[in-house]
N, C-alpha and C positions, 0 to 999 in steps of 0.2 A: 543549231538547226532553227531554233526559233528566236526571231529577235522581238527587241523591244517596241510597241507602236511607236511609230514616226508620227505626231499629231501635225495639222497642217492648221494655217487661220483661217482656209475657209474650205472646209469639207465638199462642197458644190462642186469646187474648181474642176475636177476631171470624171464629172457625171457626162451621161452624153447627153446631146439635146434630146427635150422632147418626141418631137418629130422624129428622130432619129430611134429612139426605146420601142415607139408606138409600133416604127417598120417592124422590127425585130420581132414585136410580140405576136403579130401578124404574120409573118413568116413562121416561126417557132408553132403558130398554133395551127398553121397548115400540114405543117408536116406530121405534127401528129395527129391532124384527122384523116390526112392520108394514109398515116401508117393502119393506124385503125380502120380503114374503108377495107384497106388491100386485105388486111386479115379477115373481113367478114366475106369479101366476096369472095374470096380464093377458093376455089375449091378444093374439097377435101379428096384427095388423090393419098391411093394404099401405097403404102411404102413395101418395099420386099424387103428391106434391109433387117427387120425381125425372122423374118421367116430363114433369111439368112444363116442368121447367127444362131437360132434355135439349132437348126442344120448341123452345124459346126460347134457347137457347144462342148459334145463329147471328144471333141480334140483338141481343145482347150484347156482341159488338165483343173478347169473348175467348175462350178454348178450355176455361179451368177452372173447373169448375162451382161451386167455392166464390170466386173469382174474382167471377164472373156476379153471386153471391148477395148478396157483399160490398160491391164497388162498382156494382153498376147497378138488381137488380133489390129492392134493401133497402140501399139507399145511405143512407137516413137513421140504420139504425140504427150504420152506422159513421161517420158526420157527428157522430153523438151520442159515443161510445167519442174519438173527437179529441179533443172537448169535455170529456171526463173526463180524459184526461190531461192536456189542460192544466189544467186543473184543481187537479189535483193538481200540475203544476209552479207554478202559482200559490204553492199553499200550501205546499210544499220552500223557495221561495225567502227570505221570511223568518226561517225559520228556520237557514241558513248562514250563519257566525257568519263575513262575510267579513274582519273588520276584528278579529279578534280573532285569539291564537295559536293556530297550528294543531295538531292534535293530533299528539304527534311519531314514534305508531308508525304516520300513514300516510304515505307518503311523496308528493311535490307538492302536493295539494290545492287550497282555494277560496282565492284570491289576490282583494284588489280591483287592476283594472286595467283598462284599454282596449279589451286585446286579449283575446280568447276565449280565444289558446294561448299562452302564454309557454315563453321554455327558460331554463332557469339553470340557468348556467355552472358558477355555486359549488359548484353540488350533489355530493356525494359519489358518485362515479359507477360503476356496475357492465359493467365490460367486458364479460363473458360474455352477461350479460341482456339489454347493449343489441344487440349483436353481432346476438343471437336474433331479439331485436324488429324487428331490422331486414328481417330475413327475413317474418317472421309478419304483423305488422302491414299489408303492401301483399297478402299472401297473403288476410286475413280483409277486403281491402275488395274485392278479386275477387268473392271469392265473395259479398259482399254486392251487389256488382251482377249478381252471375248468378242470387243468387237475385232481387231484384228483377224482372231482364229473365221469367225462366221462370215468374213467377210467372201471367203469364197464360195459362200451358198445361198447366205443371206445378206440385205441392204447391212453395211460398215465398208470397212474398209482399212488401208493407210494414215486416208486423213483423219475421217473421224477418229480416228486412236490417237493420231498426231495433237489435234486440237482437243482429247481428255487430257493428253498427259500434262499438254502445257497448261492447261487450267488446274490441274495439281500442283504444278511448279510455282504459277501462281498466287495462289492460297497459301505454302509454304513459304511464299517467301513475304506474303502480308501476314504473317506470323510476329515478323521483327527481328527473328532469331538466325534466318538463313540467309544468306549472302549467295548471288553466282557471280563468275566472273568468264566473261566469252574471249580472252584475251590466253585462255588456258589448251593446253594440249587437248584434253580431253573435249574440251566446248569444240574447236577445231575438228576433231574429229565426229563429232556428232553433226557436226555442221555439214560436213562433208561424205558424210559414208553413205546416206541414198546413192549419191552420184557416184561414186565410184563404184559401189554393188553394181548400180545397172549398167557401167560400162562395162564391167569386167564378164556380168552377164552375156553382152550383148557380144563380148568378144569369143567369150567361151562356146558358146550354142555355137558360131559365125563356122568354127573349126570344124564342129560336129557335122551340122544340116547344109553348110555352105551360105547361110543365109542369114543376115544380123537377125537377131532377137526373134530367131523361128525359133521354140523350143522343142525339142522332142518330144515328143507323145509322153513316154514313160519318165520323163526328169520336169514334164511343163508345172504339175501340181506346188513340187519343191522348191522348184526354181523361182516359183512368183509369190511364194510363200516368202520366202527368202527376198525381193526385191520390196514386196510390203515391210517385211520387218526392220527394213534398213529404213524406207521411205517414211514411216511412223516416227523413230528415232529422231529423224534433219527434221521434218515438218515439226516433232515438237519442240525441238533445239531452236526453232528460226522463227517459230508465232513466240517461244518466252525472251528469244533474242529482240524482237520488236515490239514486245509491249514494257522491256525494259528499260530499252532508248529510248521510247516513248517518255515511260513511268516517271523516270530518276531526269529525265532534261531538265537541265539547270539553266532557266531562260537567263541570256547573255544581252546588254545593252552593246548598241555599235562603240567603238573604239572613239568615235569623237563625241557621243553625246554619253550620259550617265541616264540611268534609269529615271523618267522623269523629271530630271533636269531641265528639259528647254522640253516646253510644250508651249498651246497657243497662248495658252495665258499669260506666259512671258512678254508676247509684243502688242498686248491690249496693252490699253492706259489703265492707271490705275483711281478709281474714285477717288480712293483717297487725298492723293496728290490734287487733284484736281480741286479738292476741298477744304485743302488745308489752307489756299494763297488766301481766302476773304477772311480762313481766323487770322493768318498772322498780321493782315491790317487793321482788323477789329482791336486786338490783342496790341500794337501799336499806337491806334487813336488812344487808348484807355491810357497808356502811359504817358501821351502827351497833355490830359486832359485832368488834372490833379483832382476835378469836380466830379468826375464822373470815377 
């Protein structure tokens, strides 16, 4: 993913002109004093779109208005936001370099193996931190199910539990002692189980109401109960899948150059050279000169 800098002999070479920066900066500073105009003058025009949803709340199957918005009453465009993250864990995954070394100022990393978690033994191990973790770690999966559970009444949610749990993953795994590996059954499954809970939701109500992802009245509370819990799960499987391919990248120089190998200082001249030719005639007169 990440290569090595290319150094050039003259960094200038593909600046743009002047003239050329100046326009830009000019334009660029237009548009956001325009942007800014249009917001001040705009006028403030009442939305009904609250009064709406207050309306329809009690047929929502939950208490929080963004809740409501999110899974029932615009359920597809968070059916779609799934679908991007995985997505995007799609595209993370070939690029973890599982079978190669890992980088060694992170500690645990992408292991290939079986299991999702591994612990090793060997690891050089940090009493104080783990001691902490010990503490912390069951403390940040509470509260990811508390924000889970409230999220149908109060601000949490999916994500936010999603983005605790992977910052326990985390911690645990800057421990030294835990290893994951997302080439596993289980990582795959975690990867993937939002998205098929909400299809299968979407198919199942479909048969019931006639209508994708309309939930029944009496199954809506359960049913999005159930599409967070899965959505918590991949979101935190795909923020620890991407800060791992991050973490453990093992920067790679291109195939014709070596890491630092050819840079510009290769095709400068060298002082030295240029100061050796007046010693070695000095260093000759002297030998032809028996007096001196």
């Amino acid at each position: 993913m990440f290569q090595a800098p290319d150094f050039k002999n003259n960094s200038y070479e593909n600046e743009l002109p002047f003239a050329t920066r100046v326009l830009c900066a000019i334009v660029i500073g237009a548009l956001g004093f325009g942007l800014i105009a249009a917001l001040i003058l705009t006028e403030n025009i009442s939305s009904s779109l609250p009064a709406m949803v207050q309306q329809k709340l009690t047929q929502s199957g939950v208490q929080n208005p963004v809740t409501a918005v999110l899974l029932n009453f615009r359920s597809y465009d968070t059916l779609l936001e799934i679908g991007v993250l995985l997505t995007v864990a799609v595209a993370m995954l070939p690029n973890a370099n599982f079978n190669s070394d890992i980088n060694p100022d992170m500690p645990g990393g992408n292991r290939s193996s079986s299991h999702l978690v591994s612990v090793v033994n060997s690891a050089a191990g940090n009493p104080p931190l783990e001691a902490f973790l010990r503490w912390l770690i069951p403390m940040i999966i509470v509260m990811a199910g508390y924000m889970l559970w409230t999220g149908t009444a109060l601000p949490g949610g999916a994500f936010q539990s999603g983005a605790l749990l992977a910052g326990a993953g985390v911690l645990a795994q800057l421990s030294g002692r835990i290893q994951f590996c997302f080439t596993s059954t289980t990582a795959k499954l975690l990867l993937t189980i939002s998205l098929i809970t909400f299809v299968m939701v979407a198919i199942g109500v479909a048969t019931t109401t006639g209508v994708v992802l309309q939930y029944p009245l009496e199954l809506a509370a359960p049913l999005i109960l159930l599409v967070e819990s899965a959505a918590t799960l991949s979101i935190a499987a795909i923020l620890l899948l991407s800060y791992n391919t991050l973490a453990t990248q093992v920067f790679e120089s291109p195939s014709e150059h070596s890491t630092f190998e050819h840079s510009a200082f290769d095709n400068q001249p060298s002082d030295v050279t240029e100061t050796s030719a007046p010693n070695e005639t000095l260093q000759s007169q002297t030998a032809e000169d028996p007096k001196s």
